[in-house]
C-alpha positions in Angstrom: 0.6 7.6 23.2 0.2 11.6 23.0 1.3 13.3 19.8 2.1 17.0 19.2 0.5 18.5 16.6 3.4 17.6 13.9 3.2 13.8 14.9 -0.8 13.8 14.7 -0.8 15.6 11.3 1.8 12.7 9.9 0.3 9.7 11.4 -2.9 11.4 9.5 -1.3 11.4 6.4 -0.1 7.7 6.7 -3.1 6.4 7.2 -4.6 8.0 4.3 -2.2 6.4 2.3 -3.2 3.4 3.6 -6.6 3.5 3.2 -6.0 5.1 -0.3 -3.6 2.3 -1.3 -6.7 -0.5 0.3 -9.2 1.0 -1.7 -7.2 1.4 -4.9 -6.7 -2.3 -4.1 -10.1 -3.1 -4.0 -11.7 -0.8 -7.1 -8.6 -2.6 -8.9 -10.9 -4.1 -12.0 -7.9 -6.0 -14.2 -8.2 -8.1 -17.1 -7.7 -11.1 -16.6 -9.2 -11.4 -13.4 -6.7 -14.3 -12.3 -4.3 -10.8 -12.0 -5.5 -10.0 -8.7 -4.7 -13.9 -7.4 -1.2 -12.4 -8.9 -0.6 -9.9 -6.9 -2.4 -11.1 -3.7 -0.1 -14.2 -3.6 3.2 -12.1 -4.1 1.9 -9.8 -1.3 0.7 -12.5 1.0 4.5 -13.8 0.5 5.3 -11.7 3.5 5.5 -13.1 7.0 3.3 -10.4 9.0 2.2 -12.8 12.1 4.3 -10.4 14.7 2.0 -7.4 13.8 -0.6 -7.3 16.9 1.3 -8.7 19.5 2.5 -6.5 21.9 5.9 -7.9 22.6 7.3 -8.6 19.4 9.2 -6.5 17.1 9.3 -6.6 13.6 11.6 -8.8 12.2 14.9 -8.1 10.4 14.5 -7.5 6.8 15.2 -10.1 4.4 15.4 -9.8 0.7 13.2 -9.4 -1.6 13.0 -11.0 -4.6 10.1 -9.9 -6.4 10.3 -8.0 -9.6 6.9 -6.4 -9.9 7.2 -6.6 -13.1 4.5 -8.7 -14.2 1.5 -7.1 -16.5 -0.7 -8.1 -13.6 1.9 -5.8 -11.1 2.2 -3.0 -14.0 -1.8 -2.9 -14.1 -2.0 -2.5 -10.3 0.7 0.1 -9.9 -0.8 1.9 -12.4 -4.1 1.8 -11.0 -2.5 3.0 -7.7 -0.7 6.0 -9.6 -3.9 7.2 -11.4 -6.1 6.9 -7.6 -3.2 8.7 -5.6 -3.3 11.3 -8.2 -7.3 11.9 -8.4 -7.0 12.0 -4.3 -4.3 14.2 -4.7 -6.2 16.9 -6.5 -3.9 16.0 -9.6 -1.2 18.5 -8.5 1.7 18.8 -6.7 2.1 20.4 -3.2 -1.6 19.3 -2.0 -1.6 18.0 1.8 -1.3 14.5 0.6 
């Protein structure tokens, strides 16, 4: 797959998002601790088995119930929020 320089510079900024959301995950301390089984089990909810092979596609969507309103999903968003904005230079208008 060959990317111009717009499509290299956006799959860039993806990623970092997804390495910055994985590591937010991980440096995620909550209290209780039983918060993280939480969140894990609503995210491991999804059905992601047709990622990796080749000639499947994603599936249609289907709805979503979850609330993420839980204190164990408000601690983790909020944990994400204040990581994205320490990586972000806490301004707007930064590369990320």
């Amino acid at each position: 797959m060959d990317l111009d320089a717009r499509g290299r510079l956006d799959a860039l900024l993806y990623y970092a998002k997804v390495f910055l959301l994985d590591m937010a995950f991980y440096t995620w301390e909550p209290v209780p601790k039983t918060q993280v089984l939480e969140v894990q089990k609503d995210l491991n909810i999804m059905d992601n088995s047709w990622i990796g092979q080749f000639s499947s596609e994603r599936p249609a969507c289907r709805p979503d119930n979850r609330t993420c309103d839980s204190p164990a999903w408000k601690s983790i968003l909020n944990h994400i929020e204040t990581t994205f904005a320490e990586y972000r230079g806490g301004q707007e208008g930064t590369a990320m």
